[in-house]
C-alpha positions in Angstrom: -51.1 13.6 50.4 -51.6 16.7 47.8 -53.3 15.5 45.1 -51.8 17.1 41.9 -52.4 17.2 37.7 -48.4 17.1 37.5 -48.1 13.5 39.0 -44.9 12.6 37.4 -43.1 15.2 38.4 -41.0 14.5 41.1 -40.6 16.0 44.9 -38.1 19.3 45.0 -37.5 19.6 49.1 -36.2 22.7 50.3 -34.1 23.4 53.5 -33.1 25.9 56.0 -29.8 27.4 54.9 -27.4 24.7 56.9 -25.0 28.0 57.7 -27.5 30.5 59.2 -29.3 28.0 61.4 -25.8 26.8 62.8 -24.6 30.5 63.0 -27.3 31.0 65.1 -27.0 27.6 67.3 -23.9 28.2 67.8 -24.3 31.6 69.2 -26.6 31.0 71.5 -25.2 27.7 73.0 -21.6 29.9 73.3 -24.1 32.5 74.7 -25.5 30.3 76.9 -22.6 28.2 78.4 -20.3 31.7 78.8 -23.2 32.5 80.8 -23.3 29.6 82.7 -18.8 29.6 83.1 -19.1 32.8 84.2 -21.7 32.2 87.0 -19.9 29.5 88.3 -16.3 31.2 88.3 -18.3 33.9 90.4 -20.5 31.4 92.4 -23.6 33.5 91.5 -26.4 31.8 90.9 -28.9 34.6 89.8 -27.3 33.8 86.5 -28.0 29.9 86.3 -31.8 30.8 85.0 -30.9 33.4 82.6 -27.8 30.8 81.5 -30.6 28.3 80.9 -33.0 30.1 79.2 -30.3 30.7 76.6 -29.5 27.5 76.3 -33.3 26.5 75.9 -33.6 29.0 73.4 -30.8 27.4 71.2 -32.5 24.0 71.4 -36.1 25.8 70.5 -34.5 27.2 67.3 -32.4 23.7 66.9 -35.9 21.9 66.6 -37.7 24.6 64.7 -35.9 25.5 61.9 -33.9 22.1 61.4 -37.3 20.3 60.8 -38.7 22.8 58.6 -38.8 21.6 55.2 -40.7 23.0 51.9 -41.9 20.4 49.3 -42.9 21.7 45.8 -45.3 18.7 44.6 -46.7 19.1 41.3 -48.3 22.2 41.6 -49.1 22.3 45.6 -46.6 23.8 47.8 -46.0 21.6 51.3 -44.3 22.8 54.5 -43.7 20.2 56.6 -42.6 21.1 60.0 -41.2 17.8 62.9 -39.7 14.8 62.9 -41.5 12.2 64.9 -45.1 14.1 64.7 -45.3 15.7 61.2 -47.3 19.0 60.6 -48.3 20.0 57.2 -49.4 23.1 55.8 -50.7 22.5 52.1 -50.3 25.7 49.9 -52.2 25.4 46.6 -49.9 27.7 44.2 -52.0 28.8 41.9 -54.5 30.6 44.7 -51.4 31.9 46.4 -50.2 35.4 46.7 -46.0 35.1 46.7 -44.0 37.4 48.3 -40.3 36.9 48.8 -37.7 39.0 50.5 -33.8 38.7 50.4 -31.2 40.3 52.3 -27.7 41.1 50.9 -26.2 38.4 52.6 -29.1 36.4 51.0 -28.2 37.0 47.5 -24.6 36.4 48.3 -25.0 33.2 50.3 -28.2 32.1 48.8 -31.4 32.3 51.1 -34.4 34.1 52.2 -37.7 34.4 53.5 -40.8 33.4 51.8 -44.8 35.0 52.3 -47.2 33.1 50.9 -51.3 34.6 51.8 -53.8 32.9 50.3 -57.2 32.4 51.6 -57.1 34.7 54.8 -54.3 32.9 55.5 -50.2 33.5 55.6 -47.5 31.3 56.1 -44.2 32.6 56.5 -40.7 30.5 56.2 -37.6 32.0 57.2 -33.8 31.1 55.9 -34.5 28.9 53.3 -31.7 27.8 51.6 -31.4 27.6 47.3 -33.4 30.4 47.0 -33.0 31.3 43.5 -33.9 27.5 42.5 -37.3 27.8 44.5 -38.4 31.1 43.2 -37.6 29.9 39.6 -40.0 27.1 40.5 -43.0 28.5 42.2 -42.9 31.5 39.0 -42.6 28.3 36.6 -45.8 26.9 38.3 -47.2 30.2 38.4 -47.1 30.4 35.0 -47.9 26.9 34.3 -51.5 27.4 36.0 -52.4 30.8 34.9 -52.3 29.4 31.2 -54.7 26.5 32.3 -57.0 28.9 33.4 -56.9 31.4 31.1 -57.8 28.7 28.7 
């Protein structure tokens, strides 16, 4: 667990954008079964790997980007990634270089990608969902711990 001076604040979890993860399920797994139809209709089976490999694909992203969650706690920044075996990456904010990115479909619908580099190291999230929401709240933070150190 993140240890943080803001204790009593609570968890704000973060998603993938429900609409362009299932946009993109759902093209695939079309993708994937027209593939596999039209193989069969044919009776060629050259297709059958390619048809599967699709189909693999849209479970990959299924997994990936469905169990991809950010948690703002206090003032550490969690990504936690599964849902039987957890993997967390713990960002502290106030060490963190921000960089965030947002298409125009982002602005209309609401998401977009998020670099955070601190330490040698980057961790990149794609298609998150209330966008606006978490950049207010990793600028409030931002804020919050440069005038704690500048004391």
């Amino acid at each position: 667990m993140a240890t943080s001076a803001y204790s009593s604040i609570q968890d704000q979890v973060f998603r993938p954008h429900p609409y362009i993860v299932g946009g993109k399920i759902v093209a695939f797994l079309a993708s994937g079964i027209g593939i596999l139809l039209a193989g069969a209709a044919h009776a060629t089976l050259i297709v059958t790997p390619v048809a599967c490999a699709v189909l693999v694909l849209a479970a990959r992203i299924a997994y990936c980007e469905l169990t991809t969650f950010l948690i703002v706690r206090g003032d550490t920044l969690l990504r936690r990634q599964g849902w039987l075996f957890w993997r967390e990456k713990q960002v502290p904010l106030h060490r963190a270089e921000v960089l965030t990115t947002q298409s125009l479909s982002g602005r209309l619908f609401d998401y977009g990608h998020l670099t955070i580099a601190w330490d040698d190291e980057v961790l990149v999230v794609r298609n998150i969902g209330e966008f606006r929401r978490l950049k207010e709240e990793i600028a409030r933070l931002q804020r919050v711990s440069a005038f704690w150190r500048a004391l």
